[in-house]
Biopython code that builds the backbone (N, CA, C, O; Angstrom):
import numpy as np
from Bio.PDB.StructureBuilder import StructureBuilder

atoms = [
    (1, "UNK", "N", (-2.204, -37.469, 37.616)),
    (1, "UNK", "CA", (-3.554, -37.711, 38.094)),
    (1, "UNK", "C", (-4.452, -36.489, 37.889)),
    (1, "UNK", "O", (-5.599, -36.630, 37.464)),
    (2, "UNK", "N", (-3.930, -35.270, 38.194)),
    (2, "UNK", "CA", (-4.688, -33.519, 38.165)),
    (2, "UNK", "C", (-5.125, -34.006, 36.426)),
    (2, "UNK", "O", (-6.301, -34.370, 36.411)),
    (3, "UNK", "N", (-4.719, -34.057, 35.562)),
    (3, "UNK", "CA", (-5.137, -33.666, 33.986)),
    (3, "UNK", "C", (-5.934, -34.893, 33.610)),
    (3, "UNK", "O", (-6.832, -34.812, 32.771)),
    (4, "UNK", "N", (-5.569, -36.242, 34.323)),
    (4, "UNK", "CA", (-6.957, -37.041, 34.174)),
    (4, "UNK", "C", (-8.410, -36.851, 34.661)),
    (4, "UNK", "O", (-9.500, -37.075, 34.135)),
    (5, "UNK", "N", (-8.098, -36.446, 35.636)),
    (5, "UNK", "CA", (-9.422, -35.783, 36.276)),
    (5, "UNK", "C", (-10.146, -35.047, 35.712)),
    (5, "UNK", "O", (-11.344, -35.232, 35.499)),
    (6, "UNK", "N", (-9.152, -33.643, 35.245)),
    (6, "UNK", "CA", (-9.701, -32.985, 34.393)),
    (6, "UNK", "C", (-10.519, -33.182, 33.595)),
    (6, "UNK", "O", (-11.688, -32.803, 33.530)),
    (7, "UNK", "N", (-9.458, -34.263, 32.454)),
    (7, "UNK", "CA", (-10.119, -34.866, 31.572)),
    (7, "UNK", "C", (-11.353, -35.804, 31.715)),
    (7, "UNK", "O", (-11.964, -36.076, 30.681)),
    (8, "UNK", "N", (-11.736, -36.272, 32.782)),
    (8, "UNK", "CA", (-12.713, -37.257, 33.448)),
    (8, "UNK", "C", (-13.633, -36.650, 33.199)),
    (8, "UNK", "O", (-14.499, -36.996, 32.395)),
    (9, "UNK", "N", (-13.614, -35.174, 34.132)),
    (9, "UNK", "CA", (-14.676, -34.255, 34.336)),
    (9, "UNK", "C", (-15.094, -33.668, 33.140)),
    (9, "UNK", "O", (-16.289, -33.760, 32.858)),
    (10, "UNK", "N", (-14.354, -33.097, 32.402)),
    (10, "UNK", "CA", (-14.843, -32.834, 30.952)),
    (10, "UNK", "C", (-15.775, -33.961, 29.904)),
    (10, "UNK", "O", (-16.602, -33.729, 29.022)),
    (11, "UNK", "N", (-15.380, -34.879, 30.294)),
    (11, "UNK", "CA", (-16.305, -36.580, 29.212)),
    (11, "UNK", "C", (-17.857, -36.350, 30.429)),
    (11, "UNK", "O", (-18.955, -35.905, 30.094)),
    (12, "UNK", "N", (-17.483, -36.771, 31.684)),
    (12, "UNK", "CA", (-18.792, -36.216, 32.452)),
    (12, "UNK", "C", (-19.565, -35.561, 32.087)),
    (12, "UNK", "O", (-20.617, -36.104, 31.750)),
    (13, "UNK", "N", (-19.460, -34.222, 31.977)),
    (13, "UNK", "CA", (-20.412, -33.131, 31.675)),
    (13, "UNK", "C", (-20.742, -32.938, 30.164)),
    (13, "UNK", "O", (-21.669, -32.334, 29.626)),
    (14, "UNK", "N", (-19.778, -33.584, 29.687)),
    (14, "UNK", "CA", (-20.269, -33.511, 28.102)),
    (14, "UNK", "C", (-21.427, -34.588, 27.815)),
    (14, "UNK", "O", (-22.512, -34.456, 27.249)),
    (15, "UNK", "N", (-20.972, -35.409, 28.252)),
    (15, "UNK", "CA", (-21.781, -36.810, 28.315)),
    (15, "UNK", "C", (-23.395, -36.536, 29.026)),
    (15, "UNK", "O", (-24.434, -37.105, 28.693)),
    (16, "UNK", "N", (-23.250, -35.669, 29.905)),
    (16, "UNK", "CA", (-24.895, -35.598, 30.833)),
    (16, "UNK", "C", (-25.322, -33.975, 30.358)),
    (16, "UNK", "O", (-25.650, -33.041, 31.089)),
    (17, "UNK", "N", (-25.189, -34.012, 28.874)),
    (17, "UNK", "CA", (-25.600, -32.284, 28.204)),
    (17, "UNK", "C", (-25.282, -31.011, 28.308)),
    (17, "UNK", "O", (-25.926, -30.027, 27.943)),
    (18, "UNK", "N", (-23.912, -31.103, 28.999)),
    (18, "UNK", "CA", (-23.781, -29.513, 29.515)),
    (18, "UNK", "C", (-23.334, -28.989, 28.784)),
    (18, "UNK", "O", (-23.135, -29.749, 27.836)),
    (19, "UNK", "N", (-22.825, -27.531, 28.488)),
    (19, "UNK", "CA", (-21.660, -27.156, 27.336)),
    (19, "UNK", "C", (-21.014, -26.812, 28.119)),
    (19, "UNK", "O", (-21.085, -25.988, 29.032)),
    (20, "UNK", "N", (-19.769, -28.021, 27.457)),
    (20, "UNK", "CA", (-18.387, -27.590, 28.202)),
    (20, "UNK", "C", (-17.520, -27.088, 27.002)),
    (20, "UNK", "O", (-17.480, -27.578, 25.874)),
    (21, "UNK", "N", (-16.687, -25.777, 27.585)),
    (21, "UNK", "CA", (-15.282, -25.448, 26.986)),
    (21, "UNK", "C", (-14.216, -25.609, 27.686)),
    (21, "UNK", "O", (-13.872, -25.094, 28.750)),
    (22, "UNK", "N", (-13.243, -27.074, 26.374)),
    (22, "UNK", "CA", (-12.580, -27.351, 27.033)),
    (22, "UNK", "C", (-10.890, -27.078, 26.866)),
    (22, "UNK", "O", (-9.965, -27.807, 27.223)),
    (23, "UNK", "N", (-10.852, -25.716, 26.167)),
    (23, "UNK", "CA", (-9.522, -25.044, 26.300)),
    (23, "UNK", "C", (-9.200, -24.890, 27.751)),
    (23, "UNK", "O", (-9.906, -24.273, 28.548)),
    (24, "UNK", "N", (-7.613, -25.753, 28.151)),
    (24, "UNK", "CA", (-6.807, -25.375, 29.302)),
    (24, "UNK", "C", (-7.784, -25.523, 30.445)),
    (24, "UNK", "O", (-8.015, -24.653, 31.284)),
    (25, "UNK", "N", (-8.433, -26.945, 30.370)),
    (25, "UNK", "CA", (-9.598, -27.587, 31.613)),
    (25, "UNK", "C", (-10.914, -27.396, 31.011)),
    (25, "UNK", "O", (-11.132, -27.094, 29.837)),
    (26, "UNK", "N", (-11.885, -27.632, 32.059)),
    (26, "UNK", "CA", (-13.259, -27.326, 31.537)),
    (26, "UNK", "C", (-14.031, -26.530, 32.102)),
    (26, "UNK", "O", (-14.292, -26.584, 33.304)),
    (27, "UNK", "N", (-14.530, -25.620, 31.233)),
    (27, "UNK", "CA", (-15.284, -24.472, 31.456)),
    (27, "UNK", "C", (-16.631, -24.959, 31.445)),
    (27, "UNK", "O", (-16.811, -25.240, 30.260)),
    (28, "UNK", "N", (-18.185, -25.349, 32.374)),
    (28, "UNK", "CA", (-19.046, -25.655, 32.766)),
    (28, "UNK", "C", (-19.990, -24.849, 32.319)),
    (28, "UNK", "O", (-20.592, -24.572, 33.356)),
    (29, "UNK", "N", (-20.658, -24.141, 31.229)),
    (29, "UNK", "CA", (-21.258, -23.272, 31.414)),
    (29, "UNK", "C", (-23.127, -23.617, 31.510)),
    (29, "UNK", "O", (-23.747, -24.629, 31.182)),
    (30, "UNK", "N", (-23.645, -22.215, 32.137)),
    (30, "UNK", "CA", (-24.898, -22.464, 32.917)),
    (30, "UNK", "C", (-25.679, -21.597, 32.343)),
    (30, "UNK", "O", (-25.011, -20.629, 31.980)),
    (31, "UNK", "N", (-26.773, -21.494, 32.094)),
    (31, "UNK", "CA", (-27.580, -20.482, 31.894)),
    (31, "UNK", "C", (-27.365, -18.997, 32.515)),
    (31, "UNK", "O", (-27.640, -17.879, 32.077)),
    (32, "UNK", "N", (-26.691, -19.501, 33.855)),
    (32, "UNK", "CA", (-27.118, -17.949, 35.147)),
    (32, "UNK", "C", (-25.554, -18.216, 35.736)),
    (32, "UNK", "O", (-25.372, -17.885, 36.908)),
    (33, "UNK", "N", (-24.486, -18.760, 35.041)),
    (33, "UNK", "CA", (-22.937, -19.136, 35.166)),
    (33, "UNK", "C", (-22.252, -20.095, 35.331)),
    (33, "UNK", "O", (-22.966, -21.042, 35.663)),
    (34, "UNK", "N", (-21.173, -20.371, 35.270)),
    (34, "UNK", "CA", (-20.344, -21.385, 35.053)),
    (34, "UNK", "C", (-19.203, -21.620, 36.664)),
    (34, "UNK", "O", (-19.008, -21.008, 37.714)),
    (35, "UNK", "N", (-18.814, -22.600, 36.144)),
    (35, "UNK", "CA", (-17.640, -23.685, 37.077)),
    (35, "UNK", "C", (-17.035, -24.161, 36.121)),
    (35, "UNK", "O", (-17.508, -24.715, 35.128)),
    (36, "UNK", "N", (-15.438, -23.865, 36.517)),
    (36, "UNK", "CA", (-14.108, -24.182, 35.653)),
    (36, "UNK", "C", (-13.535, -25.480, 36.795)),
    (36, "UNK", "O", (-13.731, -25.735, 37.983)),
    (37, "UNK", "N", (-12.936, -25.934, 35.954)),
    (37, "UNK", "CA", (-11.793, -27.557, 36.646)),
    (37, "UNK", "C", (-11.097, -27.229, 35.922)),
    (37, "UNK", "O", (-11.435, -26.881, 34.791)),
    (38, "UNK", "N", (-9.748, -27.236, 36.401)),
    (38, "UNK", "CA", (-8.240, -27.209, 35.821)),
    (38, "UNK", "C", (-7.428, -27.479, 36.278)),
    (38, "UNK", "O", (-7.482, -27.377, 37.504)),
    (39, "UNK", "N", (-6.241, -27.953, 35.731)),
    (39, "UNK", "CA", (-5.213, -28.746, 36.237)),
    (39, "UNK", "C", (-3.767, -27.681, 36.216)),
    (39, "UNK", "O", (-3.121, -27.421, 35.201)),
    (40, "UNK", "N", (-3.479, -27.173, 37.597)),
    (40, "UNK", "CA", (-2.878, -26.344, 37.876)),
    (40, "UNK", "C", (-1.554, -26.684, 37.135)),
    (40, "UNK", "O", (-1.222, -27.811, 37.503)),
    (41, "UNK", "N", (-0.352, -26.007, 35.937)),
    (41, "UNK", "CA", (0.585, -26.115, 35.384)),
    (41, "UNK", "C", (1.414, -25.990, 36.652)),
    (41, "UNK", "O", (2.435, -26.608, 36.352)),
    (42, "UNK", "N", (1.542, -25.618, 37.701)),
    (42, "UNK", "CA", (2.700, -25.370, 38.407)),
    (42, "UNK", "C", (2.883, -26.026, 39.861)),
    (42, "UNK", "O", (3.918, -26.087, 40.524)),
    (43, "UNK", "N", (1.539, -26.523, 40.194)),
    (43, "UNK", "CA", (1.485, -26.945, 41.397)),
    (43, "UNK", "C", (0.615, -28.301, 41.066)),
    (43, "UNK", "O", (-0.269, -28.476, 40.228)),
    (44, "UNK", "N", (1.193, -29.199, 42.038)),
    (44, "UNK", "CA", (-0.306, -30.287, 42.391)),
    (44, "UNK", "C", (-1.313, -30.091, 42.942)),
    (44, "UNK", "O", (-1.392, -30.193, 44.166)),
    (45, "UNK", "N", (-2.495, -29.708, 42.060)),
    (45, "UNK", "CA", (-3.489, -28.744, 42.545)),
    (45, "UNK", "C", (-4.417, -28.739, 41.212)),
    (45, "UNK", "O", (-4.190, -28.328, 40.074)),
    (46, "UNK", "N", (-5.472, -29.313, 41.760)),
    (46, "UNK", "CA", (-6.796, -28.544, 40.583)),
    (46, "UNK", "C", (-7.209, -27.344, 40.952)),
    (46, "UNK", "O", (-7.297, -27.109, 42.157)),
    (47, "UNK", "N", (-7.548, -26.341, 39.988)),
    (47, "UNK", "CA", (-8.480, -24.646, 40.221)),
    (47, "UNK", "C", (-9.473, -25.340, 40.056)),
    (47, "UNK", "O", (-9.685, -26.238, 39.241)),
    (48, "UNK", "N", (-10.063, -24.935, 40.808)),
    (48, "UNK", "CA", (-11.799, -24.746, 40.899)),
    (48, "UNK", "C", (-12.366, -23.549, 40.575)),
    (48, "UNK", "O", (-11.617, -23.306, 41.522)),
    (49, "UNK", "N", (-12.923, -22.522, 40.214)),
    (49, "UNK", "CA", (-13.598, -21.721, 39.934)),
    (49, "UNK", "C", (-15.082, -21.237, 39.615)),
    (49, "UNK", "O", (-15.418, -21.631, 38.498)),
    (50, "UNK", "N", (-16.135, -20.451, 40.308)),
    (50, "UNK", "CA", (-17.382, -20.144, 40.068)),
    (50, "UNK", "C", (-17.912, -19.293, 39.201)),
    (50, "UNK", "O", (-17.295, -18.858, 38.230)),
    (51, "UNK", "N", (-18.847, -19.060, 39.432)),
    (51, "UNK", "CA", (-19.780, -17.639, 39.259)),
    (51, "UNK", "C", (-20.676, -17.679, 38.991)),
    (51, "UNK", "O", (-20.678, -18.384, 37.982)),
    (52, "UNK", "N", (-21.862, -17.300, 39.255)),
    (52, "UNK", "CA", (-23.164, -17.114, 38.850)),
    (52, "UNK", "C", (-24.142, -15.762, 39.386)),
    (52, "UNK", "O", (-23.728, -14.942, 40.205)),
    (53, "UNK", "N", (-25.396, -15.715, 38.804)),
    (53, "UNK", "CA", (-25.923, -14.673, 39.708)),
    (53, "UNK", "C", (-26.497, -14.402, 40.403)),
    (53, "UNK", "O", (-26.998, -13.285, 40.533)),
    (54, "UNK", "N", (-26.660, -15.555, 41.264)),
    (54, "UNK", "CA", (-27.195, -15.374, 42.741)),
    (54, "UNK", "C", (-26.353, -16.258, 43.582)),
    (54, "UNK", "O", (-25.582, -17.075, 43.080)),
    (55, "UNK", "N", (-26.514, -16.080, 45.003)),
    (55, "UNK", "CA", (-25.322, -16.525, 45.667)),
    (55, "UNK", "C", (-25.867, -18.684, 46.068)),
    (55, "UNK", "O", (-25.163, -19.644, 46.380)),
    (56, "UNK", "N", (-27.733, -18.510, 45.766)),
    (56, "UNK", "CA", (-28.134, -19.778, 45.748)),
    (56, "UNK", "C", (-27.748, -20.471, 44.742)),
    (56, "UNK", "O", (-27.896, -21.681, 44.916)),
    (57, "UNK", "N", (-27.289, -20.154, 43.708)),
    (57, "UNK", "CA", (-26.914, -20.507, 42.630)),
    (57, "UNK", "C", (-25.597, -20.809, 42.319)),
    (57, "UNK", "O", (-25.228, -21.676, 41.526)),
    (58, "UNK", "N", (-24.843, -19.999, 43.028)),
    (58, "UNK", "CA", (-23.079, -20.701, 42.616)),
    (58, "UNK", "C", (-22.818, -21.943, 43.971)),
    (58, "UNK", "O", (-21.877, -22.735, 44.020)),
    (59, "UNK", "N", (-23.749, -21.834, 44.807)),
    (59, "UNK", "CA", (-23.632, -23.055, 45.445)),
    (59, "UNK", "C", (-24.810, -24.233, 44.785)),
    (59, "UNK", "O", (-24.787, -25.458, 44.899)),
    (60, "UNK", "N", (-25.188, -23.904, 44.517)),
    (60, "UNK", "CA", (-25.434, -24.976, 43.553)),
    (60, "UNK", "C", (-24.758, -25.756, 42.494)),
    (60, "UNK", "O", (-24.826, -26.981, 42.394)),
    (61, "UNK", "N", (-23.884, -24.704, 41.453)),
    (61, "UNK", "CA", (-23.083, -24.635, 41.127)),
    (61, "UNK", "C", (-21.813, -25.736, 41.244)),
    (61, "UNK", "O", (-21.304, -26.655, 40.602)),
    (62, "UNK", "N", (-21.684, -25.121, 42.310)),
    (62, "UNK", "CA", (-20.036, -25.694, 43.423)),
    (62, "UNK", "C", (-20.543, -26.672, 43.794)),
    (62, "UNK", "O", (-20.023, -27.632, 43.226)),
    (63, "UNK", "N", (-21.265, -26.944, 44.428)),
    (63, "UNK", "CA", (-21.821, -28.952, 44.734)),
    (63, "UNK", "C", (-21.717, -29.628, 43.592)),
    (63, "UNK", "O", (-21.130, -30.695, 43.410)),
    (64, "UNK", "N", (-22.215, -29.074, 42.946)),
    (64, "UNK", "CA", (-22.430, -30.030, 41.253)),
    (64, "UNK", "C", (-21.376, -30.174, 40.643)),
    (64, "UNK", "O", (-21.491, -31.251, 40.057)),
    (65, "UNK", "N", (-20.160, -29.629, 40.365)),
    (65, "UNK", "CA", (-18.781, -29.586, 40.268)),
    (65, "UNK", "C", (-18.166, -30.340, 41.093)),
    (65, "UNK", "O", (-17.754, -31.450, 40.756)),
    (66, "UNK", "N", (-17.979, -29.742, 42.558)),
    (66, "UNK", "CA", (-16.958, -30.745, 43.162)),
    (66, "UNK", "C", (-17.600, -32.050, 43.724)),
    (66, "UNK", "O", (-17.004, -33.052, 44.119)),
    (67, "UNK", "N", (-18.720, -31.863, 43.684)),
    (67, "UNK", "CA", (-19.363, -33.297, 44.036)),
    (67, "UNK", "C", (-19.032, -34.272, 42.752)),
    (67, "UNK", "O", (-18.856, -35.459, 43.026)),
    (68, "UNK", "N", (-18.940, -33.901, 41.467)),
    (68, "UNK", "CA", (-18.389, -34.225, 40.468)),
    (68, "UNK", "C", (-17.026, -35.228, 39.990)),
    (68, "UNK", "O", (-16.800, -36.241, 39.328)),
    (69, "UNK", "N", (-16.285, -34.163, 40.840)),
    (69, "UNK", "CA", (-14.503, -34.089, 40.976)),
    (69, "UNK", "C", (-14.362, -35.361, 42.012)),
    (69, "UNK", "O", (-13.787, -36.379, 41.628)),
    (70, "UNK", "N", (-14.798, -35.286, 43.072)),
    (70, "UNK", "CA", (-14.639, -36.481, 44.434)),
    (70, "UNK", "C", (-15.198, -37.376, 43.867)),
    (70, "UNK", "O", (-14.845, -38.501, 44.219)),
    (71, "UNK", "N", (-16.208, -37.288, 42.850)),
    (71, "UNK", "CA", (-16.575, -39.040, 42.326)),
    (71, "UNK", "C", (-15.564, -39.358, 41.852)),
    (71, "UNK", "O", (-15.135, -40.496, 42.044)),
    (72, "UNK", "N", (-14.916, -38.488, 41.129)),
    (72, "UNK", "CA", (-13.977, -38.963, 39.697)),
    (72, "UNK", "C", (-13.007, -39.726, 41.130)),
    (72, "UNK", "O", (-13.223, -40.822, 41.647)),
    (73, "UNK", "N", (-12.283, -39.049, 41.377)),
    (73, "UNK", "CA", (-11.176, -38.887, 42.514)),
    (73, "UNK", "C", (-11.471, -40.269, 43.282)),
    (73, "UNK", "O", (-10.487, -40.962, 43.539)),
    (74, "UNK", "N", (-12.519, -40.647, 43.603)),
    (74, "UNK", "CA", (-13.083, -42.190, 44.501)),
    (74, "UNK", "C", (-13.186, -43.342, 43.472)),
    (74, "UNK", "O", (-13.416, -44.417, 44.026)),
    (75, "UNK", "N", (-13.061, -43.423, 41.906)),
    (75, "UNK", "CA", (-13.298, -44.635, 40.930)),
    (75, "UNK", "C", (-12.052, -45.537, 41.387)),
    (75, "UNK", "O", (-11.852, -46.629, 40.853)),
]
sb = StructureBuilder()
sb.init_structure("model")
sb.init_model(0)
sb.init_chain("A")
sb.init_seg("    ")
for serial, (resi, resn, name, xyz) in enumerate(atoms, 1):
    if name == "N":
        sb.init_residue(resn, " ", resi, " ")
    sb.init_atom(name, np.array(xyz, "f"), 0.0, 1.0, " ", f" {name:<3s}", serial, name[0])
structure = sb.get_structure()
Protein backbone atom coordinates (compact mmCIF):
# COMPACT_ATOMS: atom_id res chain seq x y z
CA UNK A 1 0.00 0.00 0.00
CA UNK A 2 3.23 2.65 1.20
CA UNK A 3 4.68 2.51 -2.74
CA UNK A 4 1.15 2.91 -4.19
CA UNK A 5 0.62 5.90 -2.50
CA UNK A 6 3.71 7.00 -3.32
CA UNK A 7 3.13 6.33 -6.62
CA UNK A 8 -0.49 8.02 -6.41
CA UNK A 9 1.13 11.07 -5.09
CA UNK A 10 3.69 11.37 -7.71
CA UNK A 11 0.75 11.07 -10.94
CA UNK A 12 -1.03 13.87 -8.53
CA UNK A 13 1.44 16.44 -8.60
CA UNK A 14 2.63 15.74 -11.92
CA UNK A 15 -0.75 15.90 -13.24
CA UNK A 16 -1.69 19.51 -11.36
CA UNK A 17 2.02 21.11 -12.79
CA UNK A 18 4.41 20.66 -10.19
CA UNK A 19 7.98 19.35 -10.80
CA UNK A 20 8.25 16.29 -9.32
CA UNK A 21 11.53 14.12 -8.88
CA UNK A 22 10.70 10.92 -8.79
CA UNK A 23 13.92 8.91 -7.87
CA UNK A 24 13.22 6.65 -4.57
CA UNK A 25 9.52 8.64 -3.96
CA UNK A 26 8.66 12.09 -4.89
CA UNK A 27 10.53 15.02 -4.51
CA UNK A 28 7.83 18.17 -4.70
CA UNK A 29 9.76 20.95 -5.69
CA UNK A 30 8.73 24.77 -4.99
CA UNK A 31 10.03 27.87 -5.93
CA UNK A 32 11.01 28.80 -2.01
CA UNK A 33 11.25 24.51 -1.32
CA UNK A 34 10.16 21.26 -1.52
CA UNK A 35 8.17 18.15 0.23
CA UNK A 36 9.41 14.55 -0.32
CA UNK A 37 6.81 11.26 0.03
CA UNK A 38 8.53 8.04 0.32
CA UNK A 39 7.96 4.72 0.96
CA UNK A 40 10.06 3.69 3.86
CA UNK A 41 12.33 0.31 2.58
CA UNK A 42 12.37 -0.98 6.12
CA UNK A 43 9.42 -0.12 7.97
CA UNK A 44 5.59 0.37 7.26
CA UNK A 45 5.89 3.89 7.10
CA UNK A 46 5.86 6.77 4.54
CA UNK A 47 8.84 9.75 5.11
CA UNK A 48 7.47 12.84 4.83
CA UNK A 49 9.92 15.53 4.53
CA UNK A 50 10.06 19.62 4.21
CA UNK A 51 11.82 22.67 3.71
CA UNK A 52 11.40 25.93 2.64
CA UNK A 53 12.31 29.49 3.54
CA UNK A 54 10.07 30.75 5.71
CA UNK A 55 8.45 28.94 8.45
CA UNK A 56 4.76 30.28 6.68
CA UNK A 57 5.79 28.52 3.93
CA UNK A 58 6.80 24.93 4.84
CA UNK A 59 3.44 24.87 6.45
CA UNK A 60 2.02 25.56 3.62
CA UNK A 61 4.03 23.25 2.15
CA UNK A 62 3.11 20.33 4.65
CA UNK A 63 -0.78 20.87 4.26
CA UNK A 64 -0.45 20.61 0.59
CA UNK A 65 1.44 17.32 0.80
CA UNK A 66 -0.19 15.55 3.49
CA UNK A 67 -3.47 16.88 2.79
CA UNK A 68 -2.50 15.21 -0.50
CA UNK A 69 -1.41 11.76 1.01
CA UNK A 70 -4.93 11.38 3.28
CA UNK A 71 -6.85 11.93 0.00
CA UNK A 72 -4.91 9.27 -1.68
CA UNK A 73 -5.15 7.06 1.62
CA UNK A 74 -9.39 7.78 1.79
CA UNK A 75 -10.08 6.62 -2.32
Amino acid sequence: MKFEVVAEATRFFKKNGYDVIDVDGARIVFADGWGLVRASNTQPVLVLRYEAETAERLEEIRKLVEGTIESIKHK
